[in-house]
The first five atom37 places (N, CA, C, CB, O) and aatype in JSON, in Angstrom:
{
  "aatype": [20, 20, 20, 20, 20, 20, 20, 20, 20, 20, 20, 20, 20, 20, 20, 20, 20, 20, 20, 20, 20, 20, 20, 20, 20, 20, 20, 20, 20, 20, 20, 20, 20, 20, 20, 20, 20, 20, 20, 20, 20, 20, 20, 20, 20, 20, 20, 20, 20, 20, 20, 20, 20, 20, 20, 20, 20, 20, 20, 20, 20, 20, 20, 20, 20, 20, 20, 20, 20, 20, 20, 20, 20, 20, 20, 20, 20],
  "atom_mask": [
    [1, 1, 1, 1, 1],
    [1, 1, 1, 1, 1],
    [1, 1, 1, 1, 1],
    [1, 1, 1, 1, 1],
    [1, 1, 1, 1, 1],
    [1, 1, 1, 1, 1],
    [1, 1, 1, 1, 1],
    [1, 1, 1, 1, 1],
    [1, 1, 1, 1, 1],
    [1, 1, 1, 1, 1],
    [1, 1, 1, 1, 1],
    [1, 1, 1, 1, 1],
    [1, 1, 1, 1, 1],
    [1, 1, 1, 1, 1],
    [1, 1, 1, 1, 1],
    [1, 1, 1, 1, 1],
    [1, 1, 1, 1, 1],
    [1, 1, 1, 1, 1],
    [1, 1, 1, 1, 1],
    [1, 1, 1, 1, 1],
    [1, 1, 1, 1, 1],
    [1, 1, 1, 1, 1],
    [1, 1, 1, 1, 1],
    [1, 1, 1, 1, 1],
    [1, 1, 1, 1, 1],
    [1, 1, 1, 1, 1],
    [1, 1, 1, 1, 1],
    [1, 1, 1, 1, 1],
    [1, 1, 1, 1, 1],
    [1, 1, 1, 1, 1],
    [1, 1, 1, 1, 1],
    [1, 1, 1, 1, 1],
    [1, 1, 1, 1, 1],
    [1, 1, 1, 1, 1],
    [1, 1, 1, 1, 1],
    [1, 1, 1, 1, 1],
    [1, 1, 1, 1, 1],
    [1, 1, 1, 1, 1],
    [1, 1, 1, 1, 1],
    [1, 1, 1, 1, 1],
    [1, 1, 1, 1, 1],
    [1, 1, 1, 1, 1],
    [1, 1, 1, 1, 1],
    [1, 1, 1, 1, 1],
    [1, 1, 1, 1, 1],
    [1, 1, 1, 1, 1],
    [1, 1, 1, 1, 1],
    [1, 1, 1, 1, 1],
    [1, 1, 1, 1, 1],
    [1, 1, 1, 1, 1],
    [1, 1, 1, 1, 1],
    [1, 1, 1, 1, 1],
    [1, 1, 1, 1, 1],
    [1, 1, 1, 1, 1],
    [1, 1, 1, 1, 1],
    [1, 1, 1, 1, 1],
    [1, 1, 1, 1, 1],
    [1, 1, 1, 1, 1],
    [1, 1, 1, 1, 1],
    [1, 1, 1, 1, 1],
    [1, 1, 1, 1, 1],
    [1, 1, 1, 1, 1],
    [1, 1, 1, 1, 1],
    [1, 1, 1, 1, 1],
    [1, 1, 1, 1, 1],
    [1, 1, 1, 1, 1],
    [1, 1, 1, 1, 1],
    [1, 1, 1, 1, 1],
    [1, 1, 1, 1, 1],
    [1, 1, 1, 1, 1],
    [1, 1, 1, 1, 1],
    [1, 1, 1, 1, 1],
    [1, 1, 1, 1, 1],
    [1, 1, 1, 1, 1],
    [1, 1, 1, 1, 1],
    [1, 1, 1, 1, 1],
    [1, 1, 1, 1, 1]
  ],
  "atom_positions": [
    [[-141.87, 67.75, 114.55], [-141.69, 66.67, 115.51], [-142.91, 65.75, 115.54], [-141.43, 67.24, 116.89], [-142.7, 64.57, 115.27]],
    [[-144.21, 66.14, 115.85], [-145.47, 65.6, 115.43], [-145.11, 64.36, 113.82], [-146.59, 67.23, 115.05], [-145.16, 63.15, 113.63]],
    [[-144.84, 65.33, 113.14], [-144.65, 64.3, 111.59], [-144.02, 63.03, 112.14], [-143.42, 65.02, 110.17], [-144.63, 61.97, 112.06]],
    [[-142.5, 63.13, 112.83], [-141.62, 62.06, 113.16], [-142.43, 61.08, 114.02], [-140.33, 62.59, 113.9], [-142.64, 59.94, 113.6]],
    [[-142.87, 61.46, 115.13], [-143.68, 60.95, 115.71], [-144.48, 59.79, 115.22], [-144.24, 61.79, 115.99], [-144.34, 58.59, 115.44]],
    [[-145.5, 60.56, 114.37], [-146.48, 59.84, 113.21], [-146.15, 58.67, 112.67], [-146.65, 60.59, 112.04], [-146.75, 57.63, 112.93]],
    [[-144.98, 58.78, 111.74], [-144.34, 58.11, 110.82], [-144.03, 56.78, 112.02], [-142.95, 59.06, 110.02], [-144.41, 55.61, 112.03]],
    [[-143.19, 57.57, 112.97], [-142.41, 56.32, 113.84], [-143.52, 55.27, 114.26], [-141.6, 56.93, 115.38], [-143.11, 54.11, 114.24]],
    [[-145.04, 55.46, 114.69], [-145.91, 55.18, 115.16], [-146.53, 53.87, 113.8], [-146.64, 56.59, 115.6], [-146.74, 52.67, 113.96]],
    [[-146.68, 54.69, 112.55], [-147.05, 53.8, 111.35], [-146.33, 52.58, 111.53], [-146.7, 54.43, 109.93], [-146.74, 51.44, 111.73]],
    [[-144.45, 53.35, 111.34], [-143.64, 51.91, 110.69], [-144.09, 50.67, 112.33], [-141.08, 52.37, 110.39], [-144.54, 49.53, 112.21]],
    [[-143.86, 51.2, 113.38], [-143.89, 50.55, 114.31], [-145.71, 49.43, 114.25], [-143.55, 51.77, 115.54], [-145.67, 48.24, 113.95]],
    [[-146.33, 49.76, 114.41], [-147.64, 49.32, 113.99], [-147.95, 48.6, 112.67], [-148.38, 50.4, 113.99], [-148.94, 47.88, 112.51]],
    [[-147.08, 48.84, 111.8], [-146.79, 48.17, 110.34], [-145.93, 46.79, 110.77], [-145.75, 49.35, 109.18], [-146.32, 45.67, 110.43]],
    [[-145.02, 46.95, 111.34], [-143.78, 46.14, 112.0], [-144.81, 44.48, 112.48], [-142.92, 47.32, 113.79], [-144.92, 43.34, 112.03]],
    [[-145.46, 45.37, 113.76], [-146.58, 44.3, 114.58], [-147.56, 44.05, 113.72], [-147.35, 44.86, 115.97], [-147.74, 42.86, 114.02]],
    [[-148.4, 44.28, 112.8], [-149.34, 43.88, 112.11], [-148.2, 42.71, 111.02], [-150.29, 45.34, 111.4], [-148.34, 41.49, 110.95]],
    [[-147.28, 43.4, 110.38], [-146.39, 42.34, 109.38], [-146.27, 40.87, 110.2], [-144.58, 43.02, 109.06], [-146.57, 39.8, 109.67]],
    [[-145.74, 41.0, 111.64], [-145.13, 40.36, 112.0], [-146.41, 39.25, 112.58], [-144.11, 41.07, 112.76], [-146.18, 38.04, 112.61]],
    [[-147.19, 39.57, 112.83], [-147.95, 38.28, 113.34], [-149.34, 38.1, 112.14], [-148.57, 38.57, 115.25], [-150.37, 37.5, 112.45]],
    [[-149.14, 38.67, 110.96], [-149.57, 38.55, 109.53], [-148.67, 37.1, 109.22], [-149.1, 40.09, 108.47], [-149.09, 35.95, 109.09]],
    [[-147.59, 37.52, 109.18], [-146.22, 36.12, 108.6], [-146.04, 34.84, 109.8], [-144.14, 37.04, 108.51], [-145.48, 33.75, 109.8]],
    [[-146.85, 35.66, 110.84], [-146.76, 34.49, 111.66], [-148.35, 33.65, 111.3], [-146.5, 35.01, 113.45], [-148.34, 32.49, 110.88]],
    [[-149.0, 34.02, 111.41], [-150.61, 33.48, 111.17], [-150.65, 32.64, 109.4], [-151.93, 35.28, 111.21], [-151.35, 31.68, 109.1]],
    [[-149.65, 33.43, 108.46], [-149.42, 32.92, 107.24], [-149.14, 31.47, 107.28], [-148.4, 33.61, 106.64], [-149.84, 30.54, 106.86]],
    [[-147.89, 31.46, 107.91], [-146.44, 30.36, 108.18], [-147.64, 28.97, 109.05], [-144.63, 31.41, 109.82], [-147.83, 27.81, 108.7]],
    [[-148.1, 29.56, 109.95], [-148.62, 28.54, 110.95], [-149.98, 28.01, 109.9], [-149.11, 29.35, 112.73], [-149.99, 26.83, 109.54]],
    [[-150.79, 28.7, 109.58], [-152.15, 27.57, 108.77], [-151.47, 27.32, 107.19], [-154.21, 28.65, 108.52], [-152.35, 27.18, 106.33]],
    [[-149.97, 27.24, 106.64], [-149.58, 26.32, 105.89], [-149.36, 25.44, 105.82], [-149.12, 26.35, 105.59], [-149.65, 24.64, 104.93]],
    [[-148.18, 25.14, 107.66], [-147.91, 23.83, 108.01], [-148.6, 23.32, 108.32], [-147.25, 23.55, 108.66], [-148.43, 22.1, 108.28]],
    [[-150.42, 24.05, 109.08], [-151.18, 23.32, 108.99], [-152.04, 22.13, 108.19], [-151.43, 23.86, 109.22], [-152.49, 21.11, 108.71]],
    [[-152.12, 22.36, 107.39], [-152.4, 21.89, 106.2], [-152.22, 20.47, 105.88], [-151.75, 22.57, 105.4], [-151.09, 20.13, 106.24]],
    [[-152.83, 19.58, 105.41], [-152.11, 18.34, 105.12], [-150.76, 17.89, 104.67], [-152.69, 17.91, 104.4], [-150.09, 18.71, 104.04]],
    [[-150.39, 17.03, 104.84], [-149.42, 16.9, 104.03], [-149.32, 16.03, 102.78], [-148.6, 16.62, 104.73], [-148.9, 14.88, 102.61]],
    [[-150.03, 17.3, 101.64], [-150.33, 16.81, 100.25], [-149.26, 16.98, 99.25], [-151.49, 17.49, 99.73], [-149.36, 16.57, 98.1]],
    [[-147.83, 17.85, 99.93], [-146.9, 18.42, 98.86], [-145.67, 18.36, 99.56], [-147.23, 19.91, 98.32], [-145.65, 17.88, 100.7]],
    [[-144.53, 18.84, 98.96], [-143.41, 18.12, 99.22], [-142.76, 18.51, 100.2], [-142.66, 18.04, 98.3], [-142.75, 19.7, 100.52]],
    [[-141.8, 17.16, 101.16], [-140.97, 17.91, 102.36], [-140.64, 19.23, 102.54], [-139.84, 17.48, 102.46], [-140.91, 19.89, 103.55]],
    [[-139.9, 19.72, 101.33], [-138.69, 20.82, 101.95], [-139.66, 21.91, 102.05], [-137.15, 21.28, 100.86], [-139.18, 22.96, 102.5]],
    [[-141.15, 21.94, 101.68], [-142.22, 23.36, 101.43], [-142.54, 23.16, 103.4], [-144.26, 22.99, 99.82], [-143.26, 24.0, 103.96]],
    [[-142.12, 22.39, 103.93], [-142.69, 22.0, 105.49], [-142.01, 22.48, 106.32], [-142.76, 20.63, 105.93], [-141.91, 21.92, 107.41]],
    [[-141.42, 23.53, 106.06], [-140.59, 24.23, 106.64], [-140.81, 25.48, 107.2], [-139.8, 24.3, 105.97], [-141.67, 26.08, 106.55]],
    [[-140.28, 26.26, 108.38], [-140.31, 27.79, 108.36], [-139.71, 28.49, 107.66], [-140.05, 28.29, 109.29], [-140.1, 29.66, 107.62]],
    [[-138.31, 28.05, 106.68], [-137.86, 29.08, 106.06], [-138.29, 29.28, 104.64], [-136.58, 29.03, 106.15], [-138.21, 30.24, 103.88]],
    [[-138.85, 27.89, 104.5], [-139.46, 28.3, 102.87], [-140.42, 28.94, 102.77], [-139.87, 27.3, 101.99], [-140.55, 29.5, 101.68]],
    [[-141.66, 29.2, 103.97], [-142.52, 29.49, 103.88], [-142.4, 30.85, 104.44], [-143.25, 28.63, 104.23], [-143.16, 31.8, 104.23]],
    [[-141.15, 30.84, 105.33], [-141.01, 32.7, 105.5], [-140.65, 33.34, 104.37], [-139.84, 33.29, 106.54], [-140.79, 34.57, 104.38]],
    [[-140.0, 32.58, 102.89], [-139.44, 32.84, 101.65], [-140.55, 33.08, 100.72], [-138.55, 31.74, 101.2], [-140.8, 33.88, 99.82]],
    [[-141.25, 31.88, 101.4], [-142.43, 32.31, 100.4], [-143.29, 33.54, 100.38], [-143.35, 31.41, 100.48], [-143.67, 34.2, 99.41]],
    [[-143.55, 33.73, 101.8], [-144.34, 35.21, 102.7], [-143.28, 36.3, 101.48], [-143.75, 35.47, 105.3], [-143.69, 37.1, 100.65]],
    [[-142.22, 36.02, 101.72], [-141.45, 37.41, 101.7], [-141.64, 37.49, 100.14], [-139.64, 37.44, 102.33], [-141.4, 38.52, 99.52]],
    [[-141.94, 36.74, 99.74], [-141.49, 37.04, 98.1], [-143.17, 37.47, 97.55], [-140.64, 35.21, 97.07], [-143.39, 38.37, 96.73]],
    [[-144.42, 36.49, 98.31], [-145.55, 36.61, 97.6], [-146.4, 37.88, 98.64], [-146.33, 34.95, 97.39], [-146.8, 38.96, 98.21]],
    [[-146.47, 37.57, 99.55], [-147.05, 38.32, 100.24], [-145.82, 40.26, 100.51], [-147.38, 37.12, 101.68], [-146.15, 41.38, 100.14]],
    [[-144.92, 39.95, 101.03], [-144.42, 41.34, 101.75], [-144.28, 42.4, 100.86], [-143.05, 41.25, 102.43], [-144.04, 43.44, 101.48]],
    [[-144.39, 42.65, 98.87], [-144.3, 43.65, 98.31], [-145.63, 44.45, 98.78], [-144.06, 43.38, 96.91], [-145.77, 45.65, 99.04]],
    [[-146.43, 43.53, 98.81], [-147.8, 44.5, 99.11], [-148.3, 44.95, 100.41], [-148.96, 43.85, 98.65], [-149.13, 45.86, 100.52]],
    [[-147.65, 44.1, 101.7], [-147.67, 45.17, 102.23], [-146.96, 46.1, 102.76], [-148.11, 45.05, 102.7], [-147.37, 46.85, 103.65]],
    [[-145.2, 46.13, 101.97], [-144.39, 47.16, 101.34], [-144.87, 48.5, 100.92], [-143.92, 46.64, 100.29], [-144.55, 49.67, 101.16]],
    [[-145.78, 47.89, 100.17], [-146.61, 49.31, 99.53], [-147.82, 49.69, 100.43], [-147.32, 49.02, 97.87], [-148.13, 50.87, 100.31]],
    [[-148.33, 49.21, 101.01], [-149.28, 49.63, 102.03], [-148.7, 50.2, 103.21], [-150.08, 48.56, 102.43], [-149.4, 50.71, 104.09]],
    [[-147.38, 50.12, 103.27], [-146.17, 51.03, 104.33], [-145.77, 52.14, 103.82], [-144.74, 50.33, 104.64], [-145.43, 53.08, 104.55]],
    [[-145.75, 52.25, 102.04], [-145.72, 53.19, 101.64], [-146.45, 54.59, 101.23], [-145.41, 52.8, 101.22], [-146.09, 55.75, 101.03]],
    [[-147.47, 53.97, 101.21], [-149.1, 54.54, 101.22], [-149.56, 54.73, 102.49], [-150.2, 53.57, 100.57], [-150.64, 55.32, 102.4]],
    [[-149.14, 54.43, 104.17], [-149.62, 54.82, 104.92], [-148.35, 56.15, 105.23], [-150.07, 53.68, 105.83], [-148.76, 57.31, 105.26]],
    [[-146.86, 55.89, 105.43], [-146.13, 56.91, 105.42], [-146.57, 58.47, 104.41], [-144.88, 56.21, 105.02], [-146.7, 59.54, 105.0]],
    [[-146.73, 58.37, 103.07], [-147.39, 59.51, 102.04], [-148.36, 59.97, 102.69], [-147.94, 59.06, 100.63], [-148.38, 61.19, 102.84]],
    [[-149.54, 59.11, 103.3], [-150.71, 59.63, 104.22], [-150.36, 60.58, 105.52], [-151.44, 58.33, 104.79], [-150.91, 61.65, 105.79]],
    [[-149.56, 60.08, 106.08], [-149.2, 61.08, 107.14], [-148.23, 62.47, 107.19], [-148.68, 60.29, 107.99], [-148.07, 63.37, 108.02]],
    [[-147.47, 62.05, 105.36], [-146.9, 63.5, 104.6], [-147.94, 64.04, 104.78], [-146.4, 63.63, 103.01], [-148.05, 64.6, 105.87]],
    [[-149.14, 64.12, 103.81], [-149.72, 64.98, 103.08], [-150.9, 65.3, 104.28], [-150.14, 64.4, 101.54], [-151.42, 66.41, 104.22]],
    [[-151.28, 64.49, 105.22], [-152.02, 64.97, 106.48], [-151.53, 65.96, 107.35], [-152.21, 63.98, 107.28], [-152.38, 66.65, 107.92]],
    [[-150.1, 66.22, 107.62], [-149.12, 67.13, 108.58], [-148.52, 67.77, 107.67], [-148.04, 66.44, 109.58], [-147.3, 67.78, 107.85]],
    [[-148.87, 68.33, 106.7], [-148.03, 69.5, 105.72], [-148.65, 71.11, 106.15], [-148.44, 69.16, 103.73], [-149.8, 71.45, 105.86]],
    [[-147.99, 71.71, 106.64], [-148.16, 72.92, 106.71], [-148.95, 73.47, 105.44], [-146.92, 73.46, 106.93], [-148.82, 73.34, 104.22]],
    [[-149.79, 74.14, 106.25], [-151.06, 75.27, 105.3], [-150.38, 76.6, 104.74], [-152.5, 75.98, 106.5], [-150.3, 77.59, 105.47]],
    [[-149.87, 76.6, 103.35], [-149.71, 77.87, 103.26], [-150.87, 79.08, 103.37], [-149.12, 77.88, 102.18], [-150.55, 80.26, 103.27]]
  ]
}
């Protein structure tokens, strides 16, 4: 139960760090001048963009913190 716990605690904390990561991303793009083209001035291209350039990695840093809390709560034979 501890393990479940754990895990639930990571993804949840992974969730809030992602989520105002893609928000802080999105907001100092549109900041930015406007040196490049309309349709990039958007929230969905740039949530497209997050998702495609940025979210594998920290996909895998969700995956690497979940394995961490396997191999930390594994029973001692």
């Amino acid at each position: 139960m501890r393990r479940v716990k754990l895990i639930s605690a990571v993804v949840f904390l992974w969730l809030i760090f992602t989520s105002f990561y893609a928000y802080h991303y999105v907001v100092r793009i549109l900041a930015l001048p406007e040196e490049y083209d309309a349709y990039a001035r958007n929230w969905q291209f740039q949530l497209l963009a997050f998702s495609i350039v940025r979210l594998p990695y920290l996909l895998l840093l969700l995956v690497v913190a979940i394995s961490a809390v396997f191999l930390l709560t594994r029973k001692e034979s």
